[in-house]
N, C-alpha and C positions, 0 to 999 in steps of 0.2 A: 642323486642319480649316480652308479657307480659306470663311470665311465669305459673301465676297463673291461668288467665286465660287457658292455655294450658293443664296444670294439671286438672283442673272441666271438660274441652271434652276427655282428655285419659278417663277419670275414668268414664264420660258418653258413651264411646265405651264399657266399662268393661275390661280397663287395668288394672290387679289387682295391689295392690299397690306395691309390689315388683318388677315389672317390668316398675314403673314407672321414677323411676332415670336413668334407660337406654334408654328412649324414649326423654324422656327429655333434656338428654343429646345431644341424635341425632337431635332432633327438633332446639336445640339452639347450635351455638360451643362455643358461650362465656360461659355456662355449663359445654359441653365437655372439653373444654379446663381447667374450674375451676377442673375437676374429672382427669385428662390425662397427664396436661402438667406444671409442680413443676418449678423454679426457681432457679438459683444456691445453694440457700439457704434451699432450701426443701419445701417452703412455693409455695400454689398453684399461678400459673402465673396468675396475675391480666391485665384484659384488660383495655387497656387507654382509656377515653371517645373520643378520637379520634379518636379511632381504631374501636367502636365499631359496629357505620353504616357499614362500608367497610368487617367487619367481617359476620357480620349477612347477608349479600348480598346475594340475588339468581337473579342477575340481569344476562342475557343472555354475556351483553357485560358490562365490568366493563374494567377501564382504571385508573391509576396510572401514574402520571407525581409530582414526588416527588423528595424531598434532597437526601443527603445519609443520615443512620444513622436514621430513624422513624420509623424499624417495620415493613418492606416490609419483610425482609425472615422470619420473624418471623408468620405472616399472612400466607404464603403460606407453611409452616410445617403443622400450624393445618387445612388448609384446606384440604391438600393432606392427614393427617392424618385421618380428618372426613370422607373425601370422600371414605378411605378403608373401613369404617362400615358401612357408608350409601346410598352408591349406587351400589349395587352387582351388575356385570355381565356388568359393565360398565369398559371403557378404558379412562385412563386422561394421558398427555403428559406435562412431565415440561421440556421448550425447551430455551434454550439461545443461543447467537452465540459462545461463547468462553469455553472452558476446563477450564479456570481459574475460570468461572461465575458457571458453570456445578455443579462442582467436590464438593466444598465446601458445598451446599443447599441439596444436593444429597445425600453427607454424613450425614448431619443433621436430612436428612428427613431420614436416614440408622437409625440413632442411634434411631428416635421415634420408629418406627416402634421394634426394636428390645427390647423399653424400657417398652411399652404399655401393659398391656399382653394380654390385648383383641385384639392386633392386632399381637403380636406375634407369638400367639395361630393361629391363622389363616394363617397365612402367608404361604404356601407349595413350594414356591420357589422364588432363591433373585439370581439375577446375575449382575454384575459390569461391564463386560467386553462381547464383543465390545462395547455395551451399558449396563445402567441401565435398567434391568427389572424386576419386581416384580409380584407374582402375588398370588393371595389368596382364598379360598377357596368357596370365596361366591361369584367369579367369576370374583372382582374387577381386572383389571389388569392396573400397572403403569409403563410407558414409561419417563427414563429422555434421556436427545440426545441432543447433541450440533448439528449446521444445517450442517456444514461440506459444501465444496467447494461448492459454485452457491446451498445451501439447500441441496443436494444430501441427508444426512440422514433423510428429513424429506418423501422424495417420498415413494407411496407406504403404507402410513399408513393412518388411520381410526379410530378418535379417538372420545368421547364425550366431551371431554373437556378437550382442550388447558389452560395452564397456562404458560405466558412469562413471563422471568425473562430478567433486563438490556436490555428491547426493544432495547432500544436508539441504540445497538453497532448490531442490525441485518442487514443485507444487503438486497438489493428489491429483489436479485434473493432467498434469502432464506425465505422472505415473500411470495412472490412467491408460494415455494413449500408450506408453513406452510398452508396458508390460505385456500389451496387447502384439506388440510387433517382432515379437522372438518368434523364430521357427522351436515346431516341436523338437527337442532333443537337444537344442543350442545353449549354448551360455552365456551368463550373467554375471559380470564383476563390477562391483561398483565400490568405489574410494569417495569417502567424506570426511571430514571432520565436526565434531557433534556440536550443533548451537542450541541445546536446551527443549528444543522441540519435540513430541513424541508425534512424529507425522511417520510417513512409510518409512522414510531412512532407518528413522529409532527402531521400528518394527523388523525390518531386514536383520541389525544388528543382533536381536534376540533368537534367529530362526536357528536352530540346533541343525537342522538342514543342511545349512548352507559354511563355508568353512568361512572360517572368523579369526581377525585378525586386529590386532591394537599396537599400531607403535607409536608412543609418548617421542614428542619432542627431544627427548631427553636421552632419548635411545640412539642419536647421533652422533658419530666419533666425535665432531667440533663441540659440542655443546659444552658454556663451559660454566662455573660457577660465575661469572662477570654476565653471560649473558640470561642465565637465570634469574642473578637481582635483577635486572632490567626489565625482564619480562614481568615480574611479578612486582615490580614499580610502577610499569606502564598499565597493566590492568588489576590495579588494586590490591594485590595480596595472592597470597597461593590459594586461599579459600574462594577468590571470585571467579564469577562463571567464566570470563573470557581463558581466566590459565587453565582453570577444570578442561575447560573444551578444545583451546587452542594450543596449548601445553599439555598436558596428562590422554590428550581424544578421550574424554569421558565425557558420558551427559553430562553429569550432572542434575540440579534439583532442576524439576519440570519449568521450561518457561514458553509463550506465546511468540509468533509472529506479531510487530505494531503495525503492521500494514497486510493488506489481500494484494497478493503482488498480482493477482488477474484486472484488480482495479486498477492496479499500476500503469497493466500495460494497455489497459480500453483508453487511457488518457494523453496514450504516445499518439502523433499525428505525425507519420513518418513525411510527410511532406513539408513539415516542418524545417529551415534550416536551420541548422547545429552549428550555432555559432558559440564556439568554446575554444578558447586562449587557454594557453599553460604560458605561466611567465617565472623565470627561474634566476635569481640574485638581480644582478643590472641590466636584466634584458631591458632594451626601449621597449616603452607601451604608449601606441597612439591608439587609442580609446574609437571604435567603429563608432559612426552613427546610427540613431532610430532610423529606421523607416519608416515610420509614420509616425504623426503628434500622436499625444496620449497621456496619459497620467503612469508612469515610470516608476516602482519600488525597487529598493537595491537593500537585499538578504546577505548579511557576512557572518563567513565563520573563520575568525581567524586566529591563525597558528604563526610557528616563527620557527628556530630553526628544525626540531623535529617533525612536526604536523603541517600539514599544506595548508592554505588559508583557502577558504571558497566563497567568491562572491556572484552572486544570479541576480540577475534583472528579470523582472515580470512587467507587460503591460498589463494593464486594464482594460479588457473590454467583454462589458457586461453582458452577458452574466459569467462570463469566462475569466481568469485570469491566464497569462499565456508568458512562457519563460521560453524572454527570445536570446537570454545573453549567459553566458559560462564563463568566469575568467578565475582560473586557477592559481594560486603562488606560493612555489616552494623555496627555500628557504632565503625571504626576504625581509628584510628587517620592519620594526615597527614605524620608522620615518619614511619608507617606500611604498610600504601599506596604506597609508596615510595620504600622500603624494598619488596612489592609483586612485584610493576612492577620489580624491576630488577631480584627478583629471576625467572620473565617469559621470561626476556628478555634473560638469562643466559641459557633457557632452549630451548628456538624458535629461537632465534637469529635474533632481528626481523631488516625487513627491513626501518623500519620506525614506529614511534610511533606518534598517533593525539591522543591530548590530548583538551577539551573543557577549555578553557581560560578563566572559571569564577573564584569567588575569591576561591572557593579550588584548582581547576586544576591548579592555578596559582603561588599559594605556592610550591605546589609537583612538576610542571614544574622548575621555579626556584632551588628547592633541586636537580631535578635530572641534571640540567646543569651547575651545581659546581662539580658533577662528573669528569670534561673535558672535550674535544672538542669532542670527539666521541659519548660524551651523546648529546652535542650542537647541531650535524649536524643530528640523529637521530630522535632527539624531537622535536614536530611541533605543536605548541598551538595557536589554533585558536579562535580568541576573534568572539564568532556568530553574533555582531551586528556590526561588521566592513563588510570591500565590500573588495573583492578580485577578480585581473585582471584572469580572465580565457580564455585567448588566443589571438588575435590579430586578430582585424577587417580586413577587404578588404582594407579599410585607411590606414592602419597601428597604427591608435589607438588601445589602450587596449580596451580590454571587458569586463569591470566592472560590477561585480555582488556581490550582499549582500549574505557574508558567508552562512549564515544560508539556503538563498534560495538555493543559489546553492551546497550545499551538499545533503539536499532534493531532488531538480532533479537529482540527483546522483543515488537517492535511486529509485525515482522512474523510471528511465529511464532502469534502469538494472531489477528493476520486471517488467516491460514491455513488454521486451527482454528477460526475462526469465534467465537472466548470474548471477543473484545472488544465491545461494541454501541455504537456514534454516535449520537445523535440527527442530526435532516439540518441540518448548518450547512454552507452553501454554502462559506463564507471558509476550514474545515478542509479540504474535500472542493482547491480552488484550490489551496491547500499539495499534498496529498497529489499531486494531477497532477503537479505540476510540482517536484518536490525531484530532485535529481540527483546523482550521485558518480563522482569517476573514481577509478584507482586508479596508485598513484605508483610510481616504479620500483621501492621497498622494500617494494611489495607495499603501501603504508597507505593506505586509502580516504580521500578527499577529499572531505568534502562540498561541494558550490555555495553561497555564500553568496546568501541570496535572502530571500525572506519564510517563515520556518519557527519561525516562534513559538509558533504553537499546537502545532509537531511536536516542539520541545524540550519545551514545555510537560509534553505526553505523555507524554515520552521519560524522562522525571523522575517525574512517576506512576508510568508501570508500573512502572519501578527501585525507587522506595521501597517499592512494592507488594510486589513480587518479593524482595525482602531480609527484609521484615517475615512475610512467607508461608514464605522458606526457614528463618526464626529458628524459629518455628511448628514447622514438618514434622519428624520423627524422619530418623534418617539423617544423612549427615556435614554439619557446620556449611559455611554458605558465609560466606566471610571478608568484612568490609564493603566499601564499596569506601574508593579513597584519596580525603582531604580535604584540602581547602588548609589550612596556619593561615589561620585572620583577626588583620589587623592594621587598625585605622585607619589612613587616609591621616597618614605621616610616626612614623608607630609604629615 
């Protein structure tokens, strides 16, 4: 936008010249933004020359298929911010599928609005709860809403202009509602990053229509060769799906959803309480009590100092199983790790513990079955790329399955069936959207390596569950699964 120009036709309307840094501002946001919106350091926020087509846009339909980390929520601040000044009497909707995508952008866009004073000043009511609603004197009103089961929160509303955030983790039935609730003539900008899927998102990215935009991780001033290896150490290689997607925003080769996040959420019982701890280096941890007797499994996923370790308790009660407990821990050693499980096991008395058999679960397994034989017949460490017999054919051969998948079907066979219950934790609910698998040319499903801690977590419950219940049942024995030795490091 050539500014100057801009300025010679205000002042040929007769904008006098005091009124012309405010016109100005609104005509251009990378202006606005220069006047509005400061830097940690005070200094006004400079726009990237990358940023600044997609900034200046008044394109009807605008589309983002990008990395993480480039500047996408940072875009949709100042536009929701400019859009309170300069379109009165208009309604904009900022919609994603999850509380965890929601909450964070939401707040963001809380704190402009309350920092700005010209939009302070304005502002004559702000509400959080059951939704984000804002609304302002010059008639602007804004809508934030996560879509909520099969879209349900999207029905019903009427807006000028949709702004999606985290496309990628929406569902077709909450496209669905969204697509439905644009006014004719409104716009649509939605930012994702690609997880392998070809659901709407992928399909959006293809429309020639609509303006199109890709910026690679890699396209940020910081980005540096150090933080490169790292990315591409953390999720396998440059050729795996996660850096395709989450470094380069490309598809990539086509992969599936592991989970119907609608199942997901038929199986949230929001009256549920959400009892979940976050416990961080030497926080004390005094271990809650059950509320009621029962047969008690404790699911671990654990991690050390990069990855957060997750451990969930499930009761038992048939035909249900019901996860009443969350207790989180970042970067805590494997002698602390160790010290939490027992102080929960001292407190639930559990029936069985499934712990993931990679190299940290395998040290803390090891520690805790130098305890004795009672830790021994308790702890169940399952290594996920080994195959374990799950019952006995019509032959009488076993029925050999790869851990990993068949704790999965586990998962998914009980939200199905409706016998599993969540309490609402947004940070599960973010997993479950967004977990993904493709399948390899020998037929073996690949999981995406990504954030799925709570879902191994799970995935280890209901196994330990499922084995101690098939021990139980009359009818043919199902074989355990297979366990690594434990050795110490140089054993």
């Amino acid at each position: 936008m050539n500014l100057n120009r801009l300025r010679r036709r205000l002042r040929d309307r007769g904008v006098p010249p005091e009124g012309l840094d405010h016109w100005l501002a609104m005509a251009s946001r990378e202006e606005f933004t220069r006047q509005h919106f400061a830097t940690s350091g005070s200094a006004p926020w400079q726009v990237r020359d990358y940023q600044r087509e997609s900034l200046e846009s008044r394109a009807p339909r605008k589309v983002h298929c990008d990395g993480r980390d480039v500047g996408k929520t940072t875009e949709i601040e100042i536009t929701v911010c400019w859009a309170a000044l300069a379109c009165p009497g208009r309604e904009m909707l900022v919609a994603t599928q999850c509380e965890n995508h929601l909450y964070p952008l939401m707040h963001r866009i809380c704190r402009r609005f309350e920092t700005i004073p010209l939009i302070a000043s304005s502002m004559i009511e702000m509400r959080r709860t059951p939704s984000w609603h804002f609304r302002f004197a010059n008639g602007f009103t804004l809508w934030g809403r996560i879509a909520g089961p099969r879209g349900v929160n999207f029905q019903g509303m009427h807006v000028d202009w949709q702004v999606v955030d985290e496309a990628q983790e929406l569902t077709e039935t909450a496209w669905g509602e969204l697509l439905q609730a644009l006014n004719a003539g409104g716009r649509r900008w939605v930012y994702g990053v690609p997880n392998g899927l070809r659901n709407s998102f992928h399909r959006m990215t293809q429309d020639r229509s609509a303006v199109q935009f890709n910026w690679p991780s890699t396209i940020h001033p910081d980005y540096s060769p150090e933080k490169d290896a790292e990315l591409v150490r953390l999720y396998g290689g440059k050729d795996s799906p996660g850096y395709i997607h989450r470094v380069l925003g490309l598809h990539g080769e086509p992969a599936r959803g592991v989970f119907l996040l609608d199942d997901y959420q038929a199986c949230i019982d929001p009256a549920l309480p959400v009892a979940s701890l976050v416990l961080r280096g030497d926080d004390p941890f005094d271990p809650p009590l059950p509320e009621q007797p029962g047969r008690y499994y404790l699911g671990c996923d654990l991690g050390y100092a990069r990855d957060p370790s997750e451990f969930v308790v499930y009761r038992d009660a048939p035909p249900h199983l019901v996860n009443v407990l969350r207790v989180r821990l970042e970067g805590v050693n494997y002698a602390r790790q160790e010290d939490i499980i027992v102080a929960l096991d001292r407190a639930w008395g559990f029936t069985a513990i499934g712990i993931d058999a990679g190299n940290n679960g395998r040290a803390v397994t090891h520690r805790l079955m130098t305890r004795g034989e009672a830790w021994c017949a308790k702890v169940h460490a399952f290594e996920f790329g080994s195959v374990i017999d799950a019952g006995i054919l019509p032959d009488g051969t076993p029925a050999r399955r790869r851990t990993k998948e068949f704790m999965t079907d586990l998962l998914r066979t009980r939200m199905a069936e409706r016998t599993l219950v969540f309490p609402a934790l947004p940070d599960r609910e973010a997993e479950y959207a967004s977990h993904t698998c493709t399948t390899d040319a020998q037929g073996r499903v690949r999981y995406d390596k990504g954030d799925d801690h709570l879902i191994d977590a799970d995935r280890c419950a209901l196994l330990v569950q499922y084995l101690d219940s098939a021990e139980l049942a009359p009818g043919p024995a199902v074989m355990p699964p297979l366990v690594l030795p434990f050795r110490m490091p140089g054993g």
